[in-house]
C-alpha angles and dihedrals in degrees: 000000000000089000088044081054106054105033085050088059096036085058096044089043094053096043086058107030114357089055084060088036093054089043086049095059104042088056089049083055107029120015125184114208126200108236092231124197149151099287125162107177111162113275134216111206100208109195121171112199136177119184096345104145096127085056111025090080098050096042080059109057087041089058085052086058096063121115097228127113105279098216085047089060137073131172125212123191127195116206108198105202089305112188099196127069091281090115094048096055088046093055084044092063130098126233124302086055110081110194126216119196107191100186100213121037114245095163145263099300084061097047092050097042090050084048101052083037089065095033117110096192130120094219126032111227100197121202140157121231103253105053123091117219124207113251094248092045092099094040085053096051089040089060095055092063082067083092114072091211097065120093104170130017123197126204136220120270112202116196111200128189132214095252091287131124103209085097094051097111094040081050091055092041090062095042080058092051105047089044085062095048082047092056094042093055095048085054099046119287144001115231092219136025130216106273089209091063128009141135138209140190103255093226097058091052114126121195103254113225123256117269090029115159104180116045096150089072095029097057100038087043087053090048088061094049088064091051102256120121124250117221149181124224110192096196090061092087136191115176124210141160137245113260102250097182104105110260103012094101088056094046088047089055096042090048089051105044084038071062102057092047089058096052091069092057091044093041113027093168091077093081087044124086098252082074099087091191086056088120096046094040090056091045097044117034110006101050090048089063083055103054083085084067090044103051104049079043088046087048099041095049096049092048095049092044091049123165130123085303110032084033091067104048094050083060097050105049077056088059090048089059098042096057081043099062084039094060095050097043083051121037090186088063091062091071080077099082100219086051096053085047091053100045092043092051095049089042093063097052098045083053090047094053087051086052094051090042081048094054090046095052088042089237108150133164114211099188110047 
């Protein structure tokens, strides 16, 4: 039981702070700088969108808005069946805007695939249709691919909050999460990009299969595997919200670990050794699905070894609980910050044990 114990929190531990020491560590001894410069190579914006008329016009006017050389941009829009008036405001939009109307809806990786295959530019700038970029965001990317060494480049996502703290663990969660993009790209490469805002050389592009979820893993993995880095540029910027609607969080985290799940059925080469990134892709992505396994036998073993030590902790992964159900029964309760930990926490890997049940069943969204 004691060995039980302890492997079960050196693991948890690791998936969520050994994995960014040991990165630390490897920049301090090793970094790995982008060789940035004014570079203007003609750009493809790829956008997939399915009933997307509240955000399509002001996605828009905010595209027209970008910094980069008009006549060096183009922006192609895949419509996938679409029921609302998504298809009408694409035919309304002047060049550079080139609209795709794909009649039935066969999901995202289809829409994305019948956009790059229309699209004339040397690098893929992918976005979704709600976010809003910076002006300078496509310029930023763009000057990454000044270094022949670079494949993919992702941006920076930036979540912002009314004002409120009910959001604060899911806030510290995602600090967590893009220092550790930041430290695998200043030792080599990041095993995901942002989904929101991301670029690829055209000629690395791989068609994604049907029924993907999760693109922004499967095409920069696949970048790697061709020898080329995959970076992240944080002044490339997209900005989006929290969900406060209640749930959809937790909708937005099951649909994309029941992702990473499916990648290993659609690309099993990704746990063999011809995938370079293995030992980031572990770390990163595959222990944390497991931390739902660690924590009931963390909690089981302690309670079982008992005494003053053992005994404690026992307790006070109880507490931890606790102020975690707490937390989710009543919102108010999340503005204390131990509370909004908890209950986010707890949150992700309730949301990691659906996506694993998700998988099993064979039950997928395609569309969030």
């Amino acid at each position: 039981m004691k060995f039980l114990f302890w492997m079960c929190l050196a693991l948890t531990g690791y998936a969520y702070f050994g994995y960014a020491v040991l990165l630390w560590m490897c920049v301090y001894l090793r970094k790995q700088s982008i060789q940035k410069a004014d570079y203007t190579p003609d750009v493809s914006i790829i956008i997939a969108a399915r009933n997307e008329e509240a955000n399509l016009p002001s996605k828009m006017a905010n595209l027209r808005m970008l910094d980069y050389p008009k006549e060096q941009l183009e922006i192609v829009v895949a419509s996938d069946g679409s029921t609302d008036r998504t298809a009408e405001i694409l035919l309304e939009q002047p060049p550079p805007v080139v609209p795709i109307l794909l009649e039935e809806s066969a999901g995202k990786a289809r829409a994305l695939n019948a956009a790059v295959d229309r699209a004339k530019g040397e690098i893929l700038v992918f976005l979704d249709a709600r976010q809003f970029l910076e002006p300078n965001a496509i310029s930023e990317l763009a000057s990454c691919f000044a270094d022949p060494t670079v494949g993919a480049v992702s941006g920076e996502l930036l979540l912002e909050d009314s004002g409120a703290r009910s959001h604060e663990g899911l806030g510290i969660y995602w600090k967590i999460e893009k220092m550790v993009r930041k430290l695998e790209s200043a030792s080599g490469s990041v095993v995901g990009v942002t989904g929101a805002i991301y670029a690829i050389r055209r000629e690395l592009y791989i068609a994604i299969p049907p029924g993907t979820i999760l693109d922004d893993v499967f095409v920069p993995m696949n970048v790697a595997r061709h020898g080329k880095r995959v970076v992240f540029e944080p002044a490339a910027i997209a900005r989006d919200r929290f969900f406060n609607e209640k749930g959809k969080e937790f909708s937005r985290k099951v649909r994309t670990l029941t992702g990473n799940y499916q990648l290993l059925q659609l690309a099993p080469w990704l746990l063999s050794p011809s995938n370079p990134l293995l030992f980031r892709f572990v770390s990163h992505k595959l222990l944390r699905l497991l931390i739902p396994v660690f924590l009931p036998l963390m909690l089981v073993a302690a309670g079982i070894l008992g005494g003053p030590f053992y005994g404690a902790i026992f307790w006070l992964q109880v507490l931890f609980y606790v102020a975690a159900t707490c937390g989710s029964l009543i919102p108010s309760a999340k503005r204390f910050k131990p509370v909004g930990i908890a209950c986010t926490f707890v949150m992700l890997n309730a949301a990691a044990a659906l996506a694993f049940y998700n998988f099993a069943v064979g039950r997928k969204k395609v569309w969030l």
